[in-house]
N, C-alpha and C positions, 0 to 999 in steps of 0.2 A: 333791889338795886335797879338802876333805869339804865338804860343803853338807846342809845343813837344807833340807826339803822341806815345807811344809805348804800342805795344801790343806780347803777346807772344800767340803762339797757345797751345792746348790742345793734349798732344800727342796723336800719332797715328790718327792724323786728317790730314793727307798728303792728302788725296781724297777726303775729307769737302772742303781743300784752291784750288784743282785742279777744283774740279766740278763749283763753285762759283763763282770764278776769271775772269772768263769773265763779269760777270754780276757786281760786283767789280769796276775792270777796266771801265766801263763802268759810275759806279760812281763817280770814281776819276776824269775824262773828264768831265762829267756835274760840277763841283765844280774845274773846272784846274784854274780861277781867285785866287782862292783861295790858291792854293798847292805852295809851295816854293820846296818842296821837298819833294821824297814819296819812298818808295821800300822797299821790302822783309829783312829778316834776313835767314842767315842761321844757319844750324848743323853746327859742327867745320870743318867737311871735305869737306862745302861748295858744298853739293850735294842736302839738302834738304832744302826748305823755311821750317821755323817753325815761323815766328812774322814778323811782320812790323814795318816801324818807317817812322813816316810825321812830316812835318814840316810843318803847315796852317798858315793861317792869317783870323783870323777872328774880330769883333767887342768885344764881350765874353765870355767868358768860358761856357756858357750855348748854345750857337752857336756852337762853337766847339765841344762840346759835342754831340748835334744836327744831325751833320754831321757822327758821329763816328757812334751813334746809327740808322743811315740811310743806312748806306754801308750793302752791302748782307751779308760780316763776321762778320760783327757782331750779323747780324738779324738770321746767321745760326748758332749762338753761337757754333765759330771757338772759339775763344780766351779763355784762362786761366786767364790772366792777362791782364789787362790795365790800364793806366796810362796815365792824359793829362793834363799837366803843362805849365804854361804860361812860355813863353821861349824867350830871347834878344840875337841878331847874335850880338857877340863882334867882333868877328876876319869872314873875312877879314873885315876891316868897310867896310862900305859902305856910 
């Protein structure tokens, strides 16, 4: 099953998502079977990351879950908001 990931950061945590991010990153690669899609959001002027948004496949929502509550941002309670909804690619099909 695929799930939609989004998370928003907690302002003024630009040096929480920089110091972390490698160690992150590093999560995302152990768990890449899994990733359909993954990357940053930004400000409006497109200079700074504030959230992420993935796209996984996992068996279920408690797996996915799993994985969210495993990554270093969320373990360094980066995020404000999150959000992780079971989610179907309509377009393009496939």
């Amino acid at each position: 099953m695929l799930f939609h990931i989004h998370c928003v950061d907690k302002p003024d945590h630009e040096t929480v998502r920089q110091d972390i991010r490698p160690d992150h990153l590093k999560h995302l690669e152990a768990h890449a079977p899994h990733i359909w899609a993954a990357g940053p959001t930004f400000s409006d002027d497109g200079k700074v990351m504030n959230g992420s948004v993935l796209i996984v496949e996992f068996d279920t929502l408690a797996e996915a879950e799993k994985f969210l509550a495993d990554d270093p941002f969320s373990q360094a309670r980066l995020f404000k908001f999150v959000s992780v909804r079971p989610w179907k690619q309509s377009f393009p099909k496939i």
